[in-house]
C-alpha positions as a printed NumPy array, in Angstrom:
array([[ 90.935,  -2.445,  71.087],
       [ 93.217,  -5.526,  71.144],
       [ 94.736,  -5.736,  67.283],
       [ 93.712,  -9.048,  65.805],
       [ 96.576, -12.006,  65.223],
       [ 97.342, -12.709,  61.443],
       [ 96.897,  -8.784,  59.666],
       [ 99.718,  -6.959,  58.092],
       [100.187,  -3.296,  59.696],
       [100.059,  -1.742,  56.354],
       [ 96.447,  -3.261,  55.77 ],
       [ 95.465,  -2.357,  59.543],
       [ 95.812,   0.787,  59.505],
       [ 94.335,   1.335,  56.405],
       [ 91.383,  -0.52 ,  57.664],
       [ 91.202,   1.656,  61.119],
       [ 91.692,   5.   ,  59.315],
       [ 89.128,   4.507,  56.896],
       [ 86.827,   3.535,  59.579],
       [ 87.285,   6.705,  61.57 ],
       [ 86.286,   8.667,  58.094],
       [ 90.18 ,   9.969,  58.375],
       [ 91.122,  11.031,  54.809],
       [ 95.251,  10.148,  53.38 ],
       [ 96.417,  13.586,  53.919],
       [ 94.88 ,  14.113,  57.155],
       [ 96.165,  10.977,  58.942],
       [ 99.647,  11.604,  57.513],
       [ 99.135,  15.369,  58.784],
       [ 98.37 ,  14.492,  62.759],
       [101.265,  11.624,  62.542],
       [103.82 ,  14.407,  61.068],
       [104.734,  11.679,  58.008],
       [104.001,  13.006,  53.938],
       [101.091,  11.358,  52.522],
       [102.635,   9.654,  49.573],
       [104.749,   7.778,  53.032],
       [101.673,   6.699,  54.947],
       [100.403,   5.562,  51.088],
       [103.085,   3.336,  50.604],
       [102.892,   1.944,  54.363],
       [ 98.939,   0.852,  54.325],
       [100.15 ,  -1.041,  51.224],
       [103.2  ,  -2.337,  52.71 ],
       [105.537,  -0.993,  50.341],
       [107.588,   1.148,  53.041],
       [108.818,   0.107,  56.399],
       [106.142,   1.412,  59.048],
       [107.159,   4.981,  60.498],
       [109.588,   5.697,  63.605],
       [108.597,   4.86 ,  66.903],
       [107.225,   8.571,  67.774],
       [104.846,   8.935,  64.452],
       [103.522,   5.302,  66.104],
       [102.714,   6.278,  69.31 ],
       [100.566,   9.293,  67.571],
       [ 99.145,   6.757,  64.837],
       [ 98.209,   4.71 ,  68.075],
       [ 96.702,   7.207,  70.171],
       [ 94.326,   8.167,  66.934],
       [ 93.083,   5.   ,  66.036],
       [ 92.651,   3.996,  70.053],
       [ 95.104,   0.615,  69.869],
       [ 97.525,  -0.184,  72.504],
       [100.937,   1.571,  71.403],
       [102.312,  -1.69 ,  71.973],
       [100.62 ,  -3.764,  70.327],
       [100.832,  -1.099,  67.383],
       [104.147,  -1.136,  67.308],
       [104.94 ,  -5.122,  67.742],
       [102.467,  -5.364,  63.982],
       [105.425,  -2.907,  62.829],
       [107.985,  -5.302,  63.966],
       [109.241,  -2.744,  66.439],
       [109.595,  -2.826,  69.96 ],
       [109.498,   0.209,  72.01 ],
       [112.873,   2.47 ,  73.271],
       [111.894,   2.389,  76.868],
       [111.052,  -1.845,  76.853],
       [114.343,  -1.807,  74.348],
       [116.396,  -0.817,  77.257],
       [114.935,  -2.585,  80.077],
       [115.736,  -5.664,  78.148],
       [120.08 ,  -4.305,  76.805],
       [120.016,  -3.848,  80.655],
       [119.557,  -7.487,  81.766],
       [119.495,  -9.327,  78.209],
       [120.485, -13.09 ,  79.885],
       [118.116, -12.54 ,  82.747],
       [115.162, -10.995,  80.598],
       [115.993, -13.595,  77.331],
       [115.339, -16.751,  79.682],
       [111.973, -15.379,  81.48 ],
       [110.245, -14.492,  78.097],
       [111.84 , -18.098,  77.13 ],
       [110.504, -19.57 ,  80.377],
       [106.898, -17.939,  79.792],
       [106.147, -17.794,  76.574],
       [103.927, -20.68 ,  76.285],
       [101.677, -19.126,  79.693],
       [ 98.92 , -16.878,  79.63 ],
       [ 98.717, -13.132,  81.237],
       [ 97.332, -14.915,  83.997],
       [ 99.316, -18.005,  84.892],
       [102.119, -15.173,  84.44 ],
       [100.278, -12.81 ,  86.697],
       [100.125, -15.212,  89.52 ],
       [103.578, -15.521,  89.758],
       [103.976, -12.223,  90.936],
       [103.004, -11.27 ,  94.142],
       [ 99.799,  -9.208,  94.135],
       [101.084,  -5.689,  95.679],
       [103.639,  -5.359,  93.035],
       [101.172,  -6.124,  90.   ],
       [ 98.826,  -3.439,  91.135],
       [101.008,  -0.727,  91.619],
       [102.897,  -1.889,  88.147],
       [ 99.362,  -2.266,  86.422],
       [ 98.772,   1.363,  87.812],
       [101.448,   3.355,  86.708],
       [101.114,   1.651,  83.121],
       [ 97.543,   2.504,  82.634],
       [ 99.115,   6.395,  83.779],
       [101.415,   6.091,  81.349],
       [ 99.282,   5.662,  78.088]])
């Protein structure tokens, strides 16, 4: 499921739990955060939970960890330092293509190395 543009995270996950019939205590429970914590999240009174307790949150409502974690205004440890590696190089590309689509993107790199990049990130979730 590809997480809609404009919703708060607080409100989205609210939504998404309630939909999967996933009582307060129960989500909070699988996630490893208190109840009264995930509370005051889905009504955006608390900063969304650590990276970790997203991943899990992400996995049970079936959303891309990414995307999950970009509505918390986070960006994940592993794409964190890709980018302190090469921050000049890395700041100018996503400068360079943020106005293009996945595909115009896509088609800028040769075909062999999407694949096998495409592959190991679909064996990674």
């Amino acid at each position: 499921m590809t997480i809609e543009k404009g919703i708060e995270f607080g409100p989205f996950v609210r939504r998404e739990r309630e939909g999967q019939g996933l009582g307060l205590r129960e989500m909070a429970r699988r996630i490893g955060v208190s109840s009264s914590g995930l509370s005051m999240a889905e009504r955006n009174l608390l900063s969304p939970p650590a990276e970790d307790k997203l991943h899990k949150l992400a996995k049970i409502l079936d959303v891309d960890a990414d995307e999950l974690l970009a509505l918390a205004g986070k960006v994940s440890s592993d794409l964190l330092g890709i980018i302190l590696e090469r921050p000049k190089e890395l700041a100018a590309l996503l400068r360079a293509t943020k106005h293009m689509t996945v595909d115009d993107v896509i088609k800028r790199i040769p075909a062999n190395d999407v694949t096998r990049r495409t592959r190991k990130a679909e064996k990674n979730q």
